[in-house]
PyMOL CGO cylinders between C-alpha atoms (Angstrom):
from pymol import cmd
from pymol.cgo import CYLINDER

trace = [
    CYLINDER, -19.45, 71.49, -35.24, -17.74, 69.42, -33.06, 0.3, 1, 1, 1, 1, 1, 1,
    CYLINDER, -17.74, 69.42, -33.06, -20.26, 68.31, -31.45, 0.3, 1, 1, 1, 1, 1, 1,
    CYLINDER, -20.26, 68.31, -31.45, -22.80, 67.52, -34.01, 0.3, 1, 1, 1, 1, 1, 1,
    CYLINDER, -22.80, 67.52, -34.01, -19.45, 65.70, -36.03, 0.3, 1, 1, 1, 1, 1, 1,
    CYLINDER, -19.45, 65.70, -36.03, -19.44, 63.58, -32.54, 0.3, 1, 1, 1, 1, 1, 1,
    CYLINDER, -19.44, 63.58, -32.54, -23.37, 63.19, -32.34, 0.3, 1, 1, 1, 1, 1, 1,
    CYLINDER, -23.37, 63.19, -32.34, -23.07, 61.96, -36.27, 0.3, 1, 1, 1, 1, 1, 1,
    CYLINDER, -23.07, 61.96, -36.27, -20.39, 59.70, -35.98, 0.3, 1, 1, 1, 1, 1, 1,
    CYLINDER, -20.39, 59.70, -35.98, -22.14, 57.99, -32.54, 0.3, 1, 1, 1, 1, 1, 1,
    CYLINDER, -22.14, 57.99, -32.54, -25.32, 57.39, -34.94, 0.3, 1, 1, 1, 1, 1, 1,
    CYLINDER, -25.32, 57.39, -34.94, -23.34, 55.86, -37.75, 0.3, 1, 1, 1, 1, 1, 1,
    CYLINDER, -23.34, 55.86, -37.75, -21.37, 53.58, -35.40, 0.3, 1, 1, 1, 1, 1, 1,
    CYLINDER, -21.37, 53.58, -35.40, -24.56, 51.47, -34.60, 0.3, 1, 1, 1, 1, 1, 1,
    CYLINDER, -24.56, 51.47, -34.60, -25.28, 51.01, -38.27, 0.3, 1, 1, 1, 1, 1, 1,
    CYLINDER, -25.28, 51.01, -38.27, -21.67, 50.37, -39.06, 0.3, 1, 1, 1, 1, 1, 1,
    CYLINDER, -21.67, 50.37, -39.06, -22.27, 46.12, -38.74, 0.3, 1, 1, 1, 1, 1, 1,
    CYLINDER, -22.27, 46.12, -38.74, -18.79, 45.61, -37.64, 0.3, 1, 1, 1, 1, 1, 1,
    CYLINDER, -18.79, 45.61, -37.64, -19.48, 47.75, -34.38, 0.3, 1, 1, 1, 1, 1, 1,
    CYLINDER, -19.48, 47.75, -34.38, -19.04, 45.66, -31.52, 0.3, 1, 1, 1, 1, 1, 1,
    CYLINDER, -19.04, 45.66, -31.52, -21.87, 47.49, -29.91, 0.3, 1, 1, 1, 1, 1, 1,
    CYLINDER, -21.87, 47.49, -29.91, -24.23, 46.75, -32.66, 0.3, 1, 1, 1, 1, 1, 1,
    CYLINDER, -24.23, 46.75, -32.66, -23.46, 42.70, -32.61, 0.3, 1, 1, 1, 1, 1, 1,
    CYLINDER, -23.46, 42.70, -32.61, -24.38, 43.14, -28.74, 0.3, 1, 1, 1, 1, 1, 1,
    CYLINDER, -24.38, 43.14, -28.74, -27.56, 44.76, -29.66, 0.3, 1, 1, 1, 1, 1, 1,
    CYLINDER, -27.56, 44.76, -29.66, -28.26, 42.04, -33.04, 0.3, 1, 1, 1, 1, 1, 1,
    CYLINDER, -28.26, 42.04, -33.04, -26.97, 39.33, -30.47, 0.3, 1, 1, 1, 1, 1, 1,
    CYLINDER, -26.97, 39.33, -30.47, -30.11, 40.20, -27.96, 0.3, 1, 1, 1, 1, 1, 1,
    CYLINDER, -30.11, 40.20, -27.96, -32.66, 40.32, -30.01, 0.3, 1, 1, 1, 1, 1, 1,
    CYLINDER, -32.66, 40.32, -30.01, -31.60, 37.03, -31.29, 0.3, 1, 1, 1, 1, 1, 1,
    CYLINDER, -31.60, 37.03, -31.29, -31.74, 35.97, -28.15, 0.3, 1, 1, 1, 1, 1, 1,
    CYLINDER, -31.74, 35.97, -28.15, -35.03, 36.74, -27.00, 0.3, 1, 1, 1, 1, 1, 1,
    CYLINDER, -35.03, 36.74, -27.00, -36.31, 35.86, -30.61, 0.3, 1, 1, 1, 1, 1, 1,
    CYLINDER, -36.31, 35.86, -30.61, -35.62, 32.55, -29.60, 0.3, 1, 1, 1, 1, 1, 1,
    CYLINDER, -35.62, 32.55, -29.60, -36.65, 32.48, -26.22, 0.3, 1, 1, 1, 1, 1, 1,
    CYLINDER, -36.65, 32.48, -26.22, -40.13, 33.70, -27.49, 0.3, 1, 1, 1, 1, 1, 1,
    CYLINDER, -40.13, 33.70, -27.49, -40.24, 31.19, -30.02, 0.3, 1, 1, 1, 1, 1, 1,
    CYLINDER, -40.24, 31.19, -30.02, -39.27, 28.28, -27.83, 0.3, 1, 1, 1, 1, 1, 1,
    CYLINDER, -39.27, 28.28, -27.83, -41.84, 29.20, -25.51, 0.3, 1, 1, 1, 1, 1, 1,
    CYLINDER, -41.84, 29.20, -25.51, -45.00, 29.96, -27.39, 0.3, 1, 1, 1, 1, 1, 1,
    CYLINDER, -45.00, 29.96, -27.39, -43.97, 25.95, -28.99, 0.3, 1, 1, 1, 1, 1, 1,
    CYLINDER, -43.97, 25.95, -28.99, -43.49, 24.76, -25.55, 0.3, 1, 1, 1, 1, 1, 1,
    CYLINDER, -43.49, 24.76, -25.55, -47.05, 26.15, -24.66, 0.3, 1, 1, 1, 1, 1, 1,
    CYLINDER, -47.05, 26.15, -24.66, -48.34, 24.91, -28.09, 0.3, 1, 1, 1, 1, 1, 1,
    CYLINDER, -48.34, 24.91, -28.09, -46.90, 21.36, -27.00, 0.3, 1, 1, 1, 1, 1, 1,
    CYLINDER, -46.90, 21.36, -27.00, -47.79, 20.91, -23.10, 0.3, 1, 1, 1, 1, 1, 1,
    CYLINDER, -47.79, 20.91, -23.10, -51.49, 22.34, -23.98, 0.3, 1, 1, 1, 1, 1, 1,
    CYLINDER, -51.49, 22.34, -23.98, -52.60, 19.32, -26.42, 0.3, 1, 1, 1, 1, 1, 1,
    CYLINDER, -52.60, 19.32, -26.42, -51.14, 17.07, -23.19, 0.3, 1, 1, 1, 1, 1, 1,
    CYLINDER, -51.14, 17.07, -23.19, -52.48, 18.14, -20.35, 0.3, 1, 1, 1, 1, 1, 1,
    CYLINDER, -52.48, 18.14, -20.35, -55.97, 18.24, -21.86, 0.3, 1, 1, 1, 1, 1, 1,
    CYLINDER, -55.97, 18.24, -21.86, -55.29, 14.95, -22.88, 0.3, 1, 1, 1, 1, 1, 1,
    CYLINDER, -55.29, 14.95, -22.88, -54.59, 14.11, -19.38, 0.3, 1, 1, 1, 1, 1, 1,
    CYLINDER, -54.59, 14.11, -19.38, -57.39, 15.92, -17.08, 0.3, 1, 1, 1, 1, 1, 1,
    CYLINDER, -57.39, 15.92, -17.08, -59.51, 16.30, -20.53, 0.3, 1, 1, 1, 1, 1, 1,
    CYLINDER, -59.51, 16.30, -20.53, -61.37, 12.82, -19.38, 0.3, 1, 1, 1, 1, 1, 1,
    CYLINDER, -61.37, 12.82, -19.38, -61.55, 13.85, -15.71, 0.3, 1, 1, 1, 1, 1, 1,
    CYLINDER, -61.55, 13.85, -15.71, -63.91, 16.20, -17.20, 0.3, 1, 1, 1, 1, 1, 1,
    CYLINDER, -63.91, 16.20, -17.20, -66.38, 13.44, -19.22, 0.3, 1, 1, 1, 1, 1, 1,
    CYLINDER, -66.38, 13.44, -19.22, -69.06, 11.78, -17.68, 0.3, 1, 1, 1, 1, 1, 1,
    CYLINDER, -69.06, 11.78, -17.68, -69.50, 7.95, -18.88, 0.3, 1, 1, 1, 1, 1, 1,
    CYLINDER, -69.50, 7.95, -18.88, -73.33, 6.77, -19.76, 0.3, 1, 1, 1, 1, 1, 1,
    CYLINDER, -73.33, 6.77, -19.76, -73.82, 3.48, -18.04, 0.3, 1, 1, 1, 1, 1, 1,
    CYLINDER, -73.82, 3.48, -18.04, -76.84, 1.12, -17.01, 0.3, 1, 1, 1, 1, 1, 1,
    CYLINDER, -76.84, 1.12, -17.01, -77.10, -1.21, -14.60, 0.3, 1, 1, 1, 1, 1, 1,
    CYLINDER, -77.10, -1.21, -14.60, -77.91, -4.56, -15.88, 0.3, 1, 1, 1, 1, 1, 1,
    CYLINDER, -77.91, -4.56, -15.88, -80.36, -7.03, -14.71, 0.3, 1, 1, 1, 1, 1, 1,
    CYLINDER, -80.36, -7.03, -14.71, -78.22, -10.70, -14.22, 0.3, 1, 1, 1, 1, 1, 1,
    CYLINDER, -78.22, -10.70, -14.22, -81.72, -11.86, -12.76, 0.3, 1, 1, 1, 1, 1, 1,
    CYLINDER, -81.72, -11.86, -12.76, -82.74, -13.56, -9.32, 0.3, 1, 1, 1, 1, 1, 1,
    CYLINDER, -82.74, -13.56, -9.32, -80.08, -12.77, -6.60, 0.3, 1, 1, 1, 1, 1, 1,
    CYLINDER, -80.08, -12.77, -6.60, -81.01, -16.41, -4.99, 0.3, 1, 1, 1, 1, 1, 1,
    CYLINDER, -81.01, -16.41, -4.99, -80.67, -18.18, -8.94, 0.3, 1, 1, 1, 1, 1, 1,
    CYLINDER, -80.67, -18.18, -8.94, -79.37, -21.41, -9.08, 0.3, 1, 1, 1, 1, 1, 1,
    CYLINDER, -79.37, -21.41, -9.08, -77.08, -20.00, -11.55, 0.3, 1, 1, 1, 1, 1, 1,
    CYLINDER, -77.08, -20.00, -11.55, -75.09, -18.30, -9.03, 0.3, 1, 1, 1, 1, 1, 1,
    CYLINDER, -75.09, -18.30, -9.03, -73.50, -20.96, -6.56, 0.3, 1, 1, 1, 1, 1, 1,
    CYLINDER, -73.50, -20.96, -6.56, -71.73, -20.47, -3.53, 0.3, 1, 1, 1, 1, 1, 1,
    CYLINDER, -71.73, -20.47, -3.53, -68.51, -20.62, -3.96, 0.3, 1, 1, 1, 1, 1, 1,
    CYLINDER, -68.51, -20.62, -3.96, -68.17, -21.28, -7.97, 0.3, 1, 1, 1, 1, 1, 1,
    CYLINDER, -68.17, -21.28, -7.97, -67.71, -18.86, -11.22, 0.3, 1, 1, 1, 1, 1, 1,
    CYLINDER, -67.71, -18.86, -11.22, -70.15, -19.02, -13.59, 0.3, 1, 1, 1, 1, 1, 1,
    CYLINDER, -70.15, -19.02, -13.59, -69.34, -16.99, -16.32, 0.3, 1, 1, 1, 1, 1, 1,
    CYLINDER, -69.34, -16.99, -16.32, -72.35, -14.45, -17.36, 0.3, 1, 1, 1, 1, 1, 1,
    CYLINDER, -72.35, -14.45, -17.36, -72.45, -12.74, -21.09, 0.3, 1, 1, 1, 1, 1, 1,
    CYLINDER, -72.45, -12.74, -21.09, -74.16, -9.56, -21.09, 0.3, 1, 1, 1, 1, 1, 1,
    CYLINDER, -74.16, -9.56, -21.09, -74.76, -6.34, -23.08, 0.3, 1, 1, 1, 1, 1, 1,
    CYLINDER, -74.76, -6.34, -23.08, -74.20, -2.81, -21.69, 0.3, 1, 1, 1, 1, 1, 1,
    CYLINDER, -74.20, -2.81, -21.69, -75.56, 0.49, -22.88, 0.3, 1, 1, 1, 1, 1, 1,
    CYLINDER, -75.56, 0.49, -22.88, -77.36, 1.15, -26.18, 0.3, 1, 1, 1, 1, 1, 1,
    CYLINDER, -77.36, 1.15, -26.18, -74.60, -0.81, -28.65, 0.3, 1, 1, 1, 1, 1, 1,
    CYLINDER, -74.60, -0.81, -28.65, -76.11, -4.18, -27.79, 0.3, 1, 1, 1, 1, 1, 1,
    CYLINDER, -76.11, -4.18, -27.79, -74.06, -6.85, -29.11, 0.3, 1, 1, 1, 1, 1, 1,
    CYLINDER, -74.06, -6.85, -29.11, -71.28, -4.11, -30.42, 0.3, 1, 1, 1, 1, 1, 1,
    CYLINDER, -71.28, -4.11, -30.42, -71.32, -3.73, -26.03, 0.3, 1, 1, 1, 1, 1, 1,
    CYLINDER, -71.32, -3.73, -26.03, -70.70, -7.50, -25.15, 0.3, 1, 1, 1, 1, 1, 1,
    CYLINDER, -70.70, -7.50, -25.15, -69.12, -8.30, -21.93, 0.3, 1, 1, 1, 1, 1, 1,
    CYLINDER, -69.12, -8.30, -21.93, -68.38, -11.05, -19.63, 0.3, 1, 1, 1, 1, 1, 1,
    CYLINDER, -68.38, -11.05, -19.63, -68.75, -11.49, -16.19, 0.3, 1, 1, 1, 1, 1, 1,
    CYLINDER, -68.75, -11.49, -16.19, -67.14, -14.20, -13.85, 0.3, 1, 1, 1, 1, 1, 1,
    CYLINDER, -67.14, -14.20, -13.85, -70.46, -13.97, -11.27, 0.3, 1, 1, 1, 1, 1, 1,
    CYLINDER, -70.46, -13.97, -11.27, -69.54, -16.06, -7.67, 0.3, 1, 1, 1, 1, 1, 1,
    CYLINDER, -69.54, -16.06, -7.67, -71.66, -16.38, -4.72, 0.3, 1, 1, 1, 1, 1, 1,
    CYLINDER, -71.66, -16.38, -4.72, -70.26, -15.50, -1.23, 0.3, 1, 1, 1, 1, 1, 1,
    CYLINDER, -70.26, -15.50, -1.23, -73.59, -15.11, 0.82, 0.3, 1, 1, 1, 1, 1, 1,
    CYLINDER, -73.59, -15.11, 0.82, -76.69, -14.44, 0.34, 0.3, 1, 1, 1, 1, 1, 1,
    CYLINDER, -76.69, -14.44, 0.34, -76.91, -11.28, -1.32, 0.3, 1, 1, 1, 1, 1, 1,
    CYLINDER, -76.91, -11.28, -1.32, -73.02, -11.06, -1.56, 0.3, 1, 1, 1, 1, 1, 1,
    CYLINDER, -73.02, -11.06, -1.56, -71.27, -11.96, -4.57, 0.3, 1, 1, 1, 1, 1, 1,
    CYLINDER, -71.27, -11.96, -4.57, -67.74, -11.41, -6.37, 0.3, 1, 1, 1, 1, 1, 1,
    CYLINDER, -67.74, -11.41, -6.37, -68.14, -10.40, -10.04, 0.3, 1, 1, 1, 1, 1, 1,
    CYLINDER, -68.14, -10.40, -10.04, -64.96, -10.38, -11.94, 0.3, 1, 1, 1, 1, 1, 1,
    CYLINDER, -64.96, -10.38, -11.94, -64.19, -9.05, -15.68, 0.3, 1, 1, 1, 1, 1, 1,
    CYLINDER, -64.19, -9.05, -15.68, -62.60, -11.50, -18.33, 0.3, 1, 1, 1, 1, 1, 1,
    CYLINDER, -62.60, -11.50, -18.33, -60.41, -8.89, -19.34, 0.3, 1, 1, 1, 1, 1, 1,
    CYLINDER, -60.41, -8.89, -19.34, -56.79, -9.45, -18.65, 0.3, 1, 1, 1, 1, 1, 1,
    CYLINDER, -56.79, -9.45, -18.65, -54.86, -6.64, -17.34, 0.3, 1, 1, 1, 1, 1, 1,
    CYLINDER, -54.86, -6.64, -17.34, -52.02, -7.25, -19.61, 0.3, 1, 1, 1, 1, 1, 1,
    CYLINDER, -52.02, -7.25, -19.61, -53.30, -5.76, -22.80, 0.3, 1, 1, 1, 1, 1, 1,
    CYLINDER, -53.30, -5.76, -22.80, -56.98, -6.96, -22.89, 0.3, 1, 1, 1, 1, 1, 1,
    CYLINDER, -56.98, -6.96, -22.89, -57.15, -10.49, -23.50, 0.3, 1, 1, 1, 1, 1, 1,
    CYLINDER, -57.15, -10.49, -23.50, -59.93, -12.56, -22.83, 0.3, 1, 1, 1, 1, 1, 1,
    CYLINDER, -59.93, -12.56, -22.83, -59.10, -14.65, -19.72, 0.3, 1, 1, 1, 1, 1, 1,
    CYLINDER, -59.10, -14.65, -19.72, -60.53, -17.82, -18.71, 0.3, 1, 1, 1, 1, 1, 1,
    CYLINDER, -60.53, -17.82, -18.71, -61.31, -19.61, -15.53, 0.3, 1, 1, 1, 1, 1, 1,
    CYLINDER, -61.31, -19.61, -15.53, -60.23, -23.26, -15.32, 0.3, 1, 1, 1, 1, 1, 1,
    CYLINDER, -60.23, -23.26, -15.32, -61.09, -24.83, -12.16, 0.3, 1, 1, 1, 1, 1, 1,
    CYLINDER, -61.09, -24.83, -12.16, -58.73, -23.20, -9.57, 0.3, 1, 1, 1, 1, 1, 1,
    CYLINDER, -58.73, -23.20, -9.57, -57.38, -20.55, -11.30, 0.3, 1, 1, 1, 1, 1, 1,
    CYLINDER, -57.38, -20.55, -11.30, -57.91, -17.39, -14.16, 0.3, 1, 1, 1, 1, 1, 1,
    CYLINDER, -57.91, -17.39, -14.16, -55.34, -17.80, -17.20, 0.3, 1, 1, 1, 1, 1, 1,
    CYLINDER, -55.34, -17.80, -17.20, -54.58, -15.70, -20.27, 0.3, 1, 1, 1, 1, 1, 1,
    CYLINDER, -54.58, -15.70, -20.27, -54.05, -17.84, -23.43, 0.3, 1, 1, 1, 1, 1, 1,
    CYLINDER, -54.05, -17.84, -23.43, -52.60, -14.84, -25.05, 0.3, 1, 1, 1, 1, 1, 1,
    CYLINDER, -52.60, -14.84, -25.05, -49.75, -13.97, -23.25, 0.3, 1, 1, 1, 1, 1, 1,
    CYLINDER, -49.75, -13.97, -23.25, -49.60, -16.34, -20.19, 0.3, 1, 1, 1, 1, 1, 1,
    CYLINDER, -49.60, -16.34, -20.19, -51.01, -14.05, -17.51, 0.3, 1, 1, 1, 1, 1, 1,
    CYLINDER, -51.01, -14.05, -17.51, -52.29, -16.06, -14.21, 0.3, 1, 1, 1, 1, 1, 1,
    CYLINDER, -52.29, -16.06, -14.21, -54.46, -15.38, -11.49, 0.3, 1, 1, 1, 1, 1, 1,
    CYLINDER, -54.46, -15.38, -11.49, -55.85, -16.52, -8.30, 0.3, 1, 1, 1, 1, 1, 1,
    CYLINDER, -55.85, -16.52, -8.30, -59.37, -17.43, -7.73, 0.3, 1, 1, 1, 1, 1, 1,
    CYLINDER, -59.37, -17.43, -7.73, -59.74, -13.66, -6.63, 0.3, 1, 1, 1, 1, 1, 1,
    CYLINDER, -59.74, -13.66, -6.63, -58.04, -12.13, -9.34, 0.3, 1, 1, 1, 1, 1, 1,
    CYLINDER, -58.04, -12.13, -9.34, -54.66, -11.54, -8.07, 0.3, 1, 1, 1, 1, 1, 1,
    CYLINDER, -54.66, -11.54, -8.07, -51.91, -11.56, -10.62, 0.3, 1, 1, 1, 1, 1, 1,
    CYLINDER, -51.91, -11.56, -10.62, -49.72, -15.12, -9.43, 0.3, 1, 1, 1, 1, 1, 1,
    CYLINDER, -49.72, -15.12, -9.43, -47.47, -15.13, -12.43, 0.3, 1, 1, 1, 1, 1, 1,
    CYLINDER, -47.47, -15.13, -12.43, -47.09, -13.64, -16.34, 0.3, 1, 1, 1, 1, 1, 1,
    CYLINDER, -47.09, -13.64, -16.34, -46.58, -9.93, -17.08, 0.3, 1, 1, 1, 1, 1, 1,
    CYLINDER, -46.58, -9.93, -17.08, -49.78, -8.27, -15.76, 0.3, 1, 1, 1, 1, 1, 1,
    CYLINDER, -49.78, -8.27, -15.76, -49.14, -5.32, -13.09, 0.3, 1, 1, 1, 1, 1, 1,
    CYLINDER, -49.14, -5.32, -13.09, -52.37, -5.98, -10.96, 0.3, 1, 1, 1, 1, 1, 1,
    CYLINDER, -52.37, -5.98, -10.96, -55.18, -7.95, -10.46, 0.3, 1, 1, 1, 1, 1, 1,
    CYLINDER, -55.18, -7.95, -10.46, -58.53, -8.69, -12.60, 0.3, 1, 1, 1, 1, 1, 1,
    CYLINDER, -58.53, -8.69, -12.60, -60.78, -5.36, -12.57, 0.3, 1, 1, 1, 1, 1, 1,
    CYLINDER, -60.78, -5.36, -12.57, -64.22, -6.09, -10.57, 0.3, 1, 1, 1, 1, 1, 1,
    CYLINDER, -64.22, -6.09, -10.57, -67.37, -4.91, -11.43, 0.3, 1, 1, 1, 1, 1, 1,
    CYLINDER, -67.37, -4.91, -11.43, -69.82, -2.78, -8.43, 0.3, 1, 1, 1, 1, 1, 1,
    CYLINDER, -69.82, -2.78, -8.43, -73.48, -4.58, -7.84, 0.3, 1, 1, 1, 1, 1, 1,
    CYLINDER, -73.48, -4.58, -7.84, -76.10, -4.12, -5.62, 0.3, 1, 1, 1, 1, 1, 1,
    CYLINDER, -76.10, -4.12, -5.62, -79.15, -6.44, -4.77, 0.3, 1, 1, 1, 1, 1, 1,
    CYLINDER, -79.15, -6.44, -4.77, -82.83, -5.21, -5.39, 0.3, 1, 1, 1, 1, 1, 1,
    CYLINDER, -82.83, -5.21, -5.39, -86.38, -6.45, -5.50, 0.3, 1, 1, 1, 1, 1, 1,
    CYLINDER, -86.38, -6.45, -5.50, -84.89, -9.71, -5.13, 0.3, 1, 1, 1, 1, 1, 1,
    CYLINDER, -84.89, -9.71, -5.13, -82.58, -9.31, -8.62, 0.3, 1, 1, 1, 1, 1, 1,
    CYLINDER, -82.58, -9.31, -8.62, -78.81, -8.91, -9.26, 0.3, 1, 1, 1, 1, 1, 1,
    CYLINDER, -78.81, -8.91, -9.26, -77.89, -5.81, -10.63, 0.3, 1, 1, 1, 1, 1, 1,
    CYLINDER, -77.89, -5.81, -10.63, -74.23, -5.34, -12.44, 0.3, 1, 1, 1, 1, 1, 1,
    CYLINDER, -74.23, -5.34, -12.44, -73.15, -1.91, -12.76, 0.3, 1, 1, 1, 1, 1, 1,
    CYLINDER, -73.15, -1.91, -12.76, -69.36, 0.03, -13.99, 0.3, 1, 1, 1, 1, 1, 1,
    CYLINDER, -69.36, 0.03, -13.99, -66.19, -2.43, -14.10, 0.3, 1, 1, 1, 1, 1, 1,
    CYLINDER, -66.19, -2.43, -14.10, -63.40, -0.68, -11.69, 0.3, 1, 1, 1, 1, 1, 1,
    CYLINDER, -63.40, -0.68, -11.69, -59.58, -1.24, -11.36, 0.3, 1, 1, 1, 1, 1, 1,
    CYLINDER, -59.58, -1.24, -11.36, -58.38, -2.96, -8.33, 0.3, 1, 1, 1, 1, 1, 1,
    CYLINDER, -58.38, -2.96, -8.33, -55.31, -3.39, -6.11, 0.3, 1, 1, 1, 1, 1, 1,
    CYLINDER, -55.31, -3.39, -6.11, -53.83, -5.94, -3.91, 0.3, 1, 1, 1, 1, 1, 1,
    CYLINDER, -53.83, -5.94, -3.91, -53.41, -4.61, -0.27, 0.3, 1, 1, 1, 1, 1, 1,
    CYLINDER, -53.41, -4.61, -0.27, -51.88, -7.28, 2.28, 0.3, 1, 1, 1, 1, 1, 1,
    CYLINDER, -51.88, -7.28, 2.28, -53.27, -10.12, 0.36, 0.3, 1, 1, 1, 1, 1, 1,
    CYLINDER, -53.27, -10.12, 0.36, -56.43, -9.09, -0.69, 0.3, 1, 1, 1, 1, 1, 1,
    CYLINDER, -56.43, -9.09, -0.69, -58.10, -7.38, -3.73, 0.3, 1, 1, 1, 1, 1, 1,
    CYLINDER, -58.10, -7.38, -3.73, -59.76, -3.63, -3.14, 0.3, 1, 1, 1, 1, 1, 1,
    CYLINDER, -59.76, -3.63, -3.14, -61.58, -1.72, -5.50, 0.3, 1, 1, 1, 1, 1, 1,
    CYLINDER, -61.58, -1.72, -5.50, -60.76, 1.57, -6.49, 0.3, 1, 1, 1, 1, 1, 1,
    CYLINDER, -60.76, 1.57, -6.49, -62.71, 4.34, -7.48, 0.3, 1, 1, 1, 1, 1, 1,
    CYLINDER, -62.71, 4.34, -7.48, -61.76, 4.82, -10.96, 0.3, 1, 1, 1, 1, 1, 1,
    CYLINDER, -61.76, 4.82, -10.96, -61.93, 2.43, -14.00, 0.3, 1, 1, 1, 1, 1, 1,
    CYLINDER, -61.93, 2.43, -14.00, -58.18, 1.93, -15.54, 0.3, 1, 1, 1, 1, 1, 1,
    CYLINDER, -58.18, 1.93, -15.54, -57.35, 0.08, -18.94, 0.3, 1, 1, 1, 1, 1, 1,
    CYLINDER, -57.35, 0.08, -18.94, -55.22, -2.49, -18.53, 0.3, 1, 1, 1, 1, 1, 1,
    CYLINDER, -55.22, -2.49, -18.53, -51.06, -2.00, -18.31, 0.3, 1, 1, 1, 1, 1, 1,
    CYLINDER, -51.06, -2.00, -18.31, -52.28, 1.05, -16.23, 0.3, 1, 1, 1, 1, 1, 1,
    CYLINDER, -52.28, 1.05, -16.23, -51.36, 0.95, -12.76, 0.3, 1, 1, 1, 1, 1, 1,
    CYLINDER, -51.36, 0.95, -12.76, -53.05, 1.49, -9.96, 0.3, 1, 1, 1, 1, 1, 1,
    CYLINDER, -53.05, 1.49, -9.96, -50.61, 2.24, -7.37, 0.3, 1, 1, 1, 1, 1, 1,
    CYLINDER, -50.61, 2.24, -7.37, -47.21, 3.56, -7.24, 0.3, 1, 1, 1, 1, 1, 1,
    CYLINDER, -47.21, 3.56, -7.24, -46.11, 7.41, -8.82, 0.3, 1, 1, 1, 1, 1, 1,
    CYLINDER, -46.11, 7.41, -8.82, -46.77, 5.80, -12.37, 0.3, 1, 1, 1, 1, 1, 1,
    CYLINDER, -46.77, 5.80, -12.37, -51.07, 5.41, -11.61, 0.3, 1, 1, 1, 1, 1, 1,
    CYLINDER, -51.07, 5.41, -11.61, -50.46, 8.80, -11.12, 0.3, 1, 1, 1, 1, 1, 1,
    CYLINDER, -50.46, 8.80, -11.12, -49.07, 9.31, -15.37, 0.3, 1, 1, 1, 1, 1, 1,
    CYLINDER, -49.07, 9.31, -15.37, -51.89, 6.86, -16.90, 0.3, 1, 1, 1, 1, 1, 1,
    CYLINDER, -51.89, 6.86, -16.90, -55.33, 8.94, -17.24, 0.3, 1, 1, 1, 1, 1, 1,
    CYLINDER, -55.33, 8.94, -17.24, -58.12, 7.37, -16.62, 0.3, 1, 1, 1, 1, 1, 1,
    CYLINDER, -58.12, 7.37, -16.62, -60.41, 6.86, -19.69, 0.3, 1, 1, 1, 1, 1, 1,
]
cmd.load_cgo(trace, "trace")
């Protein structure tokens, strides 16, 4: 009997709720309720984000190259902007762009997007320089950012010359290297860097 009376009274002492054993045992559970919780919500969180992130890396983008006409045009002079309206894709006017189009040889040419790369202004070119009327953003005559609060310089648009005819193809984000402006690989909006650990936190669209 003594026994059993011991065997009893070590069962009854877990469900006695003032047993410090028993607020151990409540105590873990809790515990590792909570863990579980925070972590399925941590997993519900970082899932939405980092398909948000690599989700684009993922999309293909339907472009066209568009015709801008003779290469040897007396529309394009050496040396001079001449701004170039033009519709991409299948949204026609919905798709309206504009081009900064400047000869440097004779099938080589600098083509320049109007869009600032502070938030997405319009910019304009005025003689020796690009300006932003919205927000006071100023480039050089090759797009580098000279003063105002865009990060980097004017995106540029690939081309390629054939059967005698211009051809204007994706707009990609640049970066100044020693002076100079180099095109990337990858189209960023603008605000987004392009260098630096932050071009590494902006996706590209």
């Amino acid at each position: 009997m003594g026994e059993n009376g011991n065997e009893k009274a070590g069962a009854s002492s877990y469900s006695d709720v003032n047993d410090p054993r028993a607020v151990i045992s409540r105590s873990k559970f809790l515990t590792g309720a909570t863990v579980g919780l925070g972590g399925l919500l941590g997993v519900a969180i970082a899932v939405p984000a980092i398909g948000y992130v690599l989700g684009p890396s993922f999309v293909s983008e339907k472009w066209y190259w568009t015709n801008f006409g003779p290469a040897d045009s007396d529309q394009f002079k050496e040396g001079e902007y001449q701004p170039v309206v033009f519709e991409r894709g299948e949204l026609g006017e919905l798709d309206r762009r504009v081009a900064f189009v400047r000869r440097d040889g004779a099938e080589e040419f600098t083509i320049i997007s109007n869009t600032c790369m502070h938030l997405g202004c319009p910019v304009q070119f005025k003689a020796t320089n690009f300006a932003c009327p919205c927000h006071g953003g100023q480039y050089d005559t090759e797009g580098i950012r000279t003063a105002g609060p865009p990060n980097r310089p004017l995106n540029r648009f690939e081309y390629k010359v054939e059967n005698g005819n211009l051809y204007v193809g994706r707009p990609f984000a640049t970066k100044e290297v020693d002076g100079k402006v180099v095109m990337t690989d990858q189209f960023k909006l603008p605000g987004s860097p392009t260098t630096g650990l932050l071009s590494w936190l902006y996706p590209t669209p």
